[in-house]
Every structure is written in structure tokens, then in C-alpha cells.
C-alpha positions in Angstrom: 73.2 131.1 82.6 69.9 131.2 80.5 66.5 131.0 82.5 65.0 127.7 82.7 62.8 128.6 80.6 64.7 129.5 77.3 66.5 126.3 78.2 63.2 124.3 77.6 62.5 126.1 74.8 65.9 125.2 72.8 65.4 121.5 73.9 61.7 121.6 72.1 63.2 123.2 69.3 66.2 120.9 68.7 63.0 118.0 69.1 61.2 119.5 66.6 64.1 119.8 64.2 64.9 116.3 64.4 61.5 114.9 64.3 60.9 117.1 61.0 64.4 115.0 59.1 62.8 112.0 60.5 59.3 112.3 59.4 59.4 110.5 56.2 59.3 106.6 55.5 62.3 107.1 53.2 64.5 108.8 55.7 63.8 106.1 58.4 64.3 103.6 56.0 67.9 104.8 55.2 68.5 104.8 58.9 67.5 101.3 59.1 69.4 100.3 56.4 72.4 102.3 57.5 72.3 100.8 61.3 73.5 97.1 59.5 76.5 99.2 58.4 78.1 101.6 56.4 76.7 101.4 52.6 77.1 103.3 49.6 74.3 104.9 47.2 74.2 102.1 45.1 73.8 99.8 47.5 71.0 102.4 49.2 69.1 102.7 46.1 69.0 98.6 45.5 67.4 98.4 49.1 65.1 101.0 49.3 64.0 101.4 45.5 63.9 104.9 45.2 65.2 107.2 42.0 68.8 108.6 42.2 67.6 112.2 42.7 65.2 111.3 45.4 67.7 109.3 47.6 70.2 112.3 47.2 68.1 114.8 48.5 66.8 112.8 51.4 70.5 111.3 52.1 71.8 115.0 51.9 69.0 116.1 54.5 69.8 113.5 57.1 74.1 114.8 56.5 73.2 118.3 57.3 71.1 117.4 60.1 73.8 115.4 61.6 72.7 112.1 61.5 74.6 110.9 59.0 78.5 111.0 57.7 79.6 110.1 54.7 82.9 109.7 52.8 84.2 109.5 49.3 86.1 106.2 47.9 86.9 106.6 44.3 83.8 107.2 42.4 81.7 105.9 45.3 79.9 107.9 48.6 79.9 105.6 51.8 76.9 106.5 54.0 77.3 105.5 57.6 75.6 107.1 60.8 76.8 109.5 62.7 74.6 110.5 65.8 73.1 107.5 67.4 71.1 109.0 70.1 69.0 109.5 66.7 69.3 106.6 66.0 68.0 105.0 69.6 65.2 107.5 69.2 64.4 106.4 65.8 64.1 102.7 67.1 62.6 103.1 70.0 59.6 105.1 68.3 59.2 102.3 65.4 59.4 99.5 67.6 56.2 101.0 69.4 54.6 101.2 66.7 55.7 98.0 65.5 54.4 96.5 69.0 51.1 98.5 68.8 50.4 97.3 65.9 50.1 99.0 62.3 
């Protein structure tokens, strides 16, 4: 068993990790979009308004981090989320803001 110490130390690193995928407006956004339901990258793209390559990089980013899943139907990718404790923190942080005021 690891000393309490290294323990804390893993759980600010796995913090840190996910507030760096989660610290830009368009990655939020996707999560907000995404916790209506699953939606493909057109549909993602019509939303949010970003170019092809830009929502592919940052849709790709939130996959590896585990946030997301995704799978194929034809020609289409279906975007759906996959961790919602993210999620929860994701909301909870916005909705503070959103209270505070902007």
C-alpha cells in the first residue's frame, strides 16, 4: 500500500489532467451539447460552429481522455459521453459561474 502521501499526489495529478482537456470553451461546449444525447460531427459542427479540423482535434482529445465514446455508423462518427463524474464536475463548475455571475 502506497503512503498517503503519493496517494494525494496521484489524485492532484489525475485533477490536473482533467481540468487541462476541460479548459477550453470548445471542449465544454461539446460536453454540453453531448449531455442532450448522443450526436454525430455534423450535427456537433452545426451547434457549435467551429471548422472540421478544429472540432476533430478537440473531439479526439476529450476520447483519449476518456470522457467521451464514440462509434462508427456508415460514413457517420456518433459522439456520446462516457465518464460522467466529468461530466458532474463540468456542471457543477459552470453553473457557479453561471450563478456568480459572468
Amino acid at each position: 500500500m502506497g503512503k498517503p502521501e503519493n496517494d494525494l499526489q496521484q489524485v492532484y495529478e489525475k485533477s490536473a489532467e482533467l481540468f487541462a482537456v476541460l479548459s477550453t470553451p470548445i471542449r465544454l461546449r461539446i460536453i454540453s451539447e453531448l449531455c442532450q444525447g448522443e450526436k454525430n460531427v455534423g450535427q456537433l459542427l452545426e451547434r457549435i460552429g467551429v471548422s472540421q479540423p478544429n472540432m476533430s482535434q478537440h473531439l479526439n482529445i476529450l476520447y483519449r481522455a476518456g470522457l467521451l465514446g464514440k462509434r462508427r455508423q456508415g460514413a457517420q462518427m456518433f459522439y456520446s459521453i462516457a465518464d460522467e463524474s466529468a461530466v458532474g464536475i463540468c456542471r457543477a463548475v459552470c453553473t457557479q459561474i453561471a450563478i456568480d455571475g459572468v
